[in-house]
C-alpha positions as CSV (number, residue, x, y, z in Angstrom):
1,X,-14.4,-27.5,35.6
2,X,-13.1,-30.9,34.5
3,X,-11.2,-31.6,31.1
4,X,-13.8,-32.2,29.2
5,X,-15.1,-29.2,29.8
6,X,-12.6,-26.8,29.5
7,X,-11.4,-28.6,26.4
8,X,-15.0,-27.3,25.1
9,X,-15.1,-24.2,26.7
10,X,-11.4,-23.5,25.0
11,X,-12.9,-25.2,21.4
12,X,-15.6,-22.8,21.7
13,X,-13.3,-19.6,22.5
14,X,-11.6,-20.8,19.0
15,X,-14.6,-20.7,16.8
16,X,-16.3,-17.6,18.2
17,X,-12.8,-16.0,18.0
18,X,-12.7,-17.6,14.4
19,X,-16.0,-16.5,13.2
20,X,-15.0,-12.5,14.4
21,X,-11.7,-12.3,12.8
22,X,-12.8,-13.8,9.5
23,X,-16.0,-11.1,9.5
24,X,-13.5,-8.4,10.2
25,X,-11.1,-10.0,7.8
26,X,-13.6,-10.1,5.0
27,X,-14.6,-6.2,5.2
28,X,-10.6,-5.6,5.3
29,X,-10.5,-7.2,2.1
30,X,-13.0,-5.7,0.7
31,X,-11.8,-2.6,1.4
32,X,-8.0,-3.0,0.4
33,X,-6.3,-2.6,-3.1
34,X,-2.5,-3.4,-3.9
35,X,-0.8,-0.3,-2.1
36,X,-3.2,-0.1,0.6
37,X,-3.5,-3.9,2.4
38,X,-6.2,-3.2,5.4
39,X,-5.9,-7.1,5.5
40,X,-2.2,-6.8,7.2
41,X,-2.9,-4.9,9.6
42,X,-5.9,-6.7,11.0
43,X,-3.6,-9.5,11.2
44,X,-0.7,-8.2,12.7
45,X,-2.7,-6.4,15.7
46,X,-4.2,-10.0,16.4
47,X,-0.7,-11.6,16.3
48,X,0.8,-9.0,18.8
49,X,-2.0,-8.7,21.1
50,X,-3.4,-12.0,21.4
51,X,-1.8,-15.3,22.9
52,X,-0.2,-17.5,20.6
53,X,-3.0,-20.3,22.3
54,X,-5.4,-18.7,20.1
55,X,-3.9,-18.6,16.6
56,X,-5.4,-21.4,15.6
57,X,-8.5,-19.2,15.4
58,X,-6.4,-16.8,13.3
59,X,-6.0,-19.5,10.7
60,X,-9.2,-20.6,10.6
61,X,-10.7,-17.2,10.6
62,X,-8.3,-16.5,7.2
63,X,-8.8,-20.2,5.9
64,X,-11.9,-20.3,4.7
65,X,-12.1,-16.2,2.9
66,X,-8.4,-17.8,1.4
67,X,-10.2,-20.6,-0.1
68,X,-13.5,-19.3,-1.0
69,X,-11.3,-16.1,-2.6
70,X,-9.2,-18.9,-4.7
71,X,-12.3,-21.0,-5.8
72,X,-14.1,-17.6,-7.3
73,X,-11.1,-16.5,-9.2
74,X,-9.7,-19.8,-10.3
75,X,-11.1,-19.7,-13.6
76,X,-9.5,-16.5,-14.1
77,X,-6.1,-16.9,-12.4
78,X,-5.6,-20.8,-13.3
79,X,-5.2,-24.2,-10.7
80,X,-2.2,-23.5,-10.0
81,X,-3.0,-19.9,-8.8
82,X,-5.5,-21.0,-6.8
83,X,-3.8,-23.7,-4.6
84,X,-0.9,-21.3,-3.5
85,X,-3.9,-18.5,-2.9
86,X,-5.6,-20.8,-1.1
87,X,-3.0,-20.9,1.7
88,X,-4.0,-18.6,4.0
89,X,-0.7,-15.5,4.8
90,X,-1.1,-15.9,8.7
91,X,0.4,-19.2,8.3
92,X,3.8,-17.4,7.1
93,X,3.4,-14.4,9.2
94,X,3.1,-16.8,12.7
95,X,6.9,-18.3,12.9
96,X,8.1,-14.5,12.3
97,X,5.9,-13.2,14.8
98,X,6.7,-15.6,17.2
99,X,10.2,-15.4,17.0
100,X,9.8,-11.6,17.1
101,X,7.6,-11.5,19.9
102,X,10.2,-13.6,22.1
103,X,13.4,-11.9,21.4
104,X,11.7,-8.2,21.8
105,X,8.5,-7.9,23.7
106,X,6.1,-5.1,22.4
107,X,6.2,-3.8,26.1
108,X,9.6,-2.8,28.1
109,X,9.5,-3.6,31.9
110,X,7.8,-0.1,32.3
111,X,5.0,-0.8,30.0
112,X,5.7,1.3,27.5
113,X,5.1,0.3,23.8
114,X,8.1,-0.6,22.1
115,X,7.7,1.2,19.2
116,X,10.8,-0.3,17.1
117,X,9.8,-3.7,17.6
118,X,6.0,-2.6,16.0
119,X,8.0,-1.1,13.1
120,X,10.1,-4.0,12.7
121,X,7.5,-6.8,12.4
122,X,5.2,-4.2,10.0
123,X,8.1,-4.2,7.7
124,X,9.4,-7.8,8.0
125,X,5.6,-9.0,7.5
126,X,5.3,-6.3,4.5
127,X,8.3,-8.3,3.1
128,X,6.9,-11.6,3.3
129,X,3.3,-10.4,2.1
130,X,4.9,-8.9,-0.7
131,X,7.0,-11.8,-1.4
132,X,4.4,-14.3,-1.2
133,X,1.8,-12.3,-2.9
134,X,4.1,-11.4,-6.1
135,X,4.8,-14.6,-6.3
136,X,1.3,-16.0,-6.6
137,X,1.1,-13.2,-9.3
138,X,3.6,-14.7,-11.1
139,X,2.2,-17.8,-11.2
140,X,-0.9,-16.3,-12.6
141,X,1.3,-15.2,-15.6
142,X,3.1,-18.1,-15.7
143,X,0.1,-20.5,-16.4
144,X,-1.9,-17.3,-18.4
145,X,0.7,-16.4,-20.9
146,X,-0.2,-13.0,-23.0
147,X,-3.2,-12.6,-20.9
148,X,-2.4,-9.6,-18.9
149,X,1.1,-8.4,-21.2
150,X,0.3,-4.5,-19.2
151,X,1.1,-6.3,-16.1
152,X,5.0,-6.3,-14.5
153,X,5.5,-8.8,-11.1
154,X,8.7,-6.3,-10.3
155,X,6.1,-3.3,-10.4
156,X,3.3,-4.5,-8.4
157,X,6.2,-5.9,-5.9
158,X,6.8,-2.4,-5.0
159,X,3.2,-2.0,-4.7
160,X,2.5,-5.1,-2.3
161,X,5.5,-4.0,-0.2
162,X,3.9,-0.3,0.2
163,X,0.8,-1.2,0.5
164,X,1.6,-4.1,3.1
165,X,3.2,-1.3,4.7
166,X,1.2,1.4,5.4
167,X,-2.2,-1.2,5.6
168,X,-0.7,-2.2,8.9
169,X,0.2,1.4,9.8
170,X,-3.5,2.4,9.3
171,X,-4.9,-0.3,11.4
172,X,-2.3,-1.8,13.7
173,X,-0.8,1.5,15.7
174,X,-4.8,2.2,16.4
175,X,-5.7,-0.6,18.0
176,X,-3.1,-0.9,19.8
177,X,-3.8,2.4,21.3
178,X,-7.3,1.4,21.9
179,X,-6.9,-1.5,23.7
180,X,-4.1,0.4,25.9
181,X,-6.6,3.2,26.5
182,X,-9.4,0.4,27.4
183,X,-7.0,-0.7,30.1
184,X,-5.8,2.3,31.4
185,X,-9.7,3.1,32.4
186,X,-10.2,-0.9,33.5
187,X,-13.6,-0.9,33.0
188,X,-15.9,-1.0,29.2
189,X,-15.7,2.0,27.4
190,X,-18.8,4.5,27.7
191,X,-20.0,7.1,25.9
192,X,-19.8,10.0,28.5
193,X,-15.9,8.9,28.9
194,X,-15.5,8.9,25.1
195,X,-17.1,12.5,25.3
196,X,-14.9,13.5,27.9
197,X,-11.9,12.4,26.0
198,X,-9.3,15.4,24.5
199,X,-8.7,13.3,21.6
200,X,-12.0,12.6,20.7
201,X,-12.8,16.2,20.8
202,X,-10.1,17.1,18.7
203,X,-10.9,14.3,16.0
204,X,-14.5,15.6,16.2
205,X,-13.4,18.9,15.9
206,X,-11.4,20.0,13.6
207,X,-9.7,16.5,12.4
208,X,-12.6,15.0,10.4
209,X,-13.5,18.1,8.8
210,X,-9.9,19.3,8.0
211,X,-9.3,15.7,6.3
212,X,-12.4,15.5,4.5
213,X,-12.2,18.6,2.7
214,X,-8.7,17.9,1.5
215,X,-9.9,15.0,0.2
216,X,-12.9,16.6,-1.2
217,X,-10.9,18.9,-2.9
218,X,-8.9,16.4,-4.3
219,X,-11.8,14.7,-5.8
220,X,-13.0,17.8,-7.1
221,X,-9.9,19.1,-8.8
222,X,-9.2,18.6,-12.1
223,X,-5.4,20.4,-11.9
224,X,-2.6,18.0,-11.3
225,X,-0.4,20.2,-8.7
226,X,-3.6,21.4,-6.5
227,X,-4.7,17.4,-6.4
228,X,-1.1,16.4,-5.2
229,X,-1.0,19.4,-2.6
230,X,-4.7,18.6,-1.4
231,X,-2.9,14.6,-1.1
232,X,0.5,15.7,0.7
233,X,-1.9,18.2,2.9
234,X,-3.5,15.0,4.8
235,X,0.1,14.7,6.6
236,X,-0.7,17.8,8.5
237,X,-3.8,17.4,11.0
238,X,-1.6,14.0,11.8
239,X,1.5,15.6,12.7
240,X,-1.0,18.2,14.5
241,X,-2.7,15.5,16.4
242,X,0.6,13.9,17.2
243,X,1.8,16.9,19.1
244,X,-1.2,17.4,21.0
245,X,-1.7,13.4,21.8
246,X,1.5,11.8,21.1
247,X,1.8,8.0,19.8
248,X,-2.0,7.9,20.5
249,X,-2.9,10.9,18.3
250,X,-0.4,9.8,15.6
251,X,-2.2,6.4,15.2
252,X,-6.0,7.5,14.9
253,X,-5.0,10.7,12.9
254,X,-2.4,8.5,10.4
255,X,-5.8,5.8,10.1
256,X,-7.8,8.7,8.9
257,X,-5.2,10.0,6.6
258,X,-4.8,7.1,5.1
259,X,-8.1,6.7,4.5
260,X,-8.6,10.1,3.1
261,X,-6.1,9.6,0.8
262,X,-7.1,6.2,-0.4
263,X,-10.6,7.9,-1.2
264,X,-9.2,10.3,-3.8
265,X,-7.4,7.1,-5.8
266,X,-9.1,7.1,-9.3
267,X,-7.6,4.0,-10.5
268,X,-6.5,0.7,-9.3
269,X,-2.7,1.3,-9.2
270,X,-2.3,5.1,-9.2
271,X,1.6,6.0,-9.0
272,X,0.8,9.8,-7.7
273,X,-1.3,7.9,-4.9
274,X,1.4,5.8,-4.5
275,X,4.2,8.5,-3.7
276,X,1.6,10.3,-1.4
277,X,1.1,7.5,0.2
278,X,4.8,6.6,0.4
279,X,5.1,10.0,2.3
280,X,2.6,9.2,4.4
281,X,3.9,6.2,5.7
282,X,7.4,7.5,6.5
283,X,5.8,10.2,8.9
284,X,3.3,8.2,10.6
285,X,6.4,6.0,11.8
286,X,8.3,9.3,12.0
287,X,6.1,10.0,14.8
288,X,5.1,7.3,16.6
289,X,8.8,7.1,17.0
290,X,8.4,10.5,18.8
291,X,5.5,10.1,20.2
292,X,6.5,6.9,22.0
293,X,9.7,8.9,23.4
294,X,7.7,11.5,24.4
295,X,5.2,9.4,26.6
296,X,8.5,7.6,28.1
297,X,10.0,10.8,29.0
298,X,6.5,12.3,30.4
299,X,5.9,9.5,32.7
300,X,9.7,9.6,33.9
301,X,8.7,13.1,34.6
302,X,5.6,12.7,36.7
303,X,7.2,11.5,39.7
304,X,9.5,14.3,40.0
305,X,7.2,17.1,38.9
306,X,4.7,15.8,42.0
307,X,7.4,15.8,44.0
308,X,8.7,19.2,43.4
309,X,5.0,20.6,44.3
């Protein structure tokens, strides 16, 4: 292969890679609200796993929603909104990131996920989101005095933070497990070995169900404590998944959860939501803390347990 032509191949890598992430990025978006930010984790699971030769596609990917997002709402959010909206957030997440990723791997020398460093960069890129998106909001009222007088940029920082938070949580910790599952097997996933799978059984099993009729009972509800019980209940297939599956369990059960609970929000920033969700975040990283340890410890184990046999 001469220059040229892995100069094209490499250009073409870009765009394909471009044209996925901004697809997936789009039906993030769509999906997210303040306290729940799907967006974030997308982009932070590209920014760990990939190599930092194909970010450019990352920004392209997130340029053109950013822009076509700021043109749509210009008229309502001002100029001035829409030229710092424009700018697309992987551009402020890649120098943290980077520097991250080179002072603490996201694997030790033994392979095993370093489950501080995820927490870490979720948090410091929930900071920055939240910074950088409270900010635009203030811009908004700046230029749109009066307009919106229900609206505080101190209240809905709280929100961006959260939701920045636990948007990652939902997404990031899951693939992450998928793709260390995918090579573990070293080969393309198939159904019979998907079947065959403990955790998939379980999630099929009694997961799903249990989580959808909490939030079906939250929907359903019309009393206040049963509604916040059926909410704070979604915590407990995850912790129950976590013990039987460790870091693994805790990351597909917590992205279920946390879509379960988003699904019984009834309005666009719902403070009792909010405090669920708050509690949900602190025990998904609760226990992928654990979990992680408990994998370490298991696989220093194996050697000696064959050998005692």
């Amino acid at each position: 292969m001469n220059g040229r032509t892995a100069y094209t191949a490499t250009w073409t890598q870009q765009l394909a890679i471009a044209g996925a992430y901004a697809a997936c990025y789009e039906l993030a978006r769509y999906a997210s609200f303040p306290h729940w930010i799907l967006t974030g984790g997308l982009r932070l699971a590209f920014l760990l796993l990939m190599p930092p030769r194909f970010w450019p596609a990352l920004l392209l990917g997130e340029t053109l929603p950013s822009i076509e997002n700021a043109a749509l709402n210009e008229p309502t959010f001002g100029m001035a909104w829409a030229v710092v909206a424009a700018v697309p957030m992987a551009l402020l997440w890649i120098p943290l990131v980077r520097f991250m990723r080179r002072r603490w791997p996201l694997h030790g020398t033994d392979g095993n996920l370093r489950i501080g460093m995820l927490l870490s960069a979720t948090l410091a890129c929930a900071v920055v989101n939240a910074v950088a998106t409270t900010g635009e909001l203030q811009i908004a009222l700046f230029t749109n005095p009066g307009t919106w007088p229900e609206i505080s940029a101190p209240m809905y920082f709280w929100a961006y933070l959260l939701g920045g938070y636990l948007g990652a949580l939902t997404l990031t910790p899951t693939i992450l497990a998928l793709h260390e599952r995918f090579k573990a097997q070293g080969s393309l996933f198939t159904f019979a070995a998907v079947w065959r799978s403990p955790l998939f059984r379980d999630l099929m099993a009694w997961t799903v169900p249990s989580l959808g009729g909490l939030a079906w009972v939250a929907l359903a509800t019309d009393q206040e404590t049963l509604l916040q019980m059926a909410r704070l209940s979604l915590v407990l297939p995850v912790l129950a998944l976590a013990w039987r599956h460790g870091w693994h369990g805790t990351a597909v059960g917590g992205m279920l959860a946390s879509i379960a609970l988003a699904v019984t929000g009834t309005e666009f920033i719902d403070p009792a939501v909010i405090r669920c969700q708050a509690v949900l975040a602190l025990m998904i990283s609760g226990s992928l803390l654990v979990g992680v340890k408990q994998a370490h410890l298991a696989r220093q184990a194996s050697p000696a347990a064959r050998a005692s046999r």
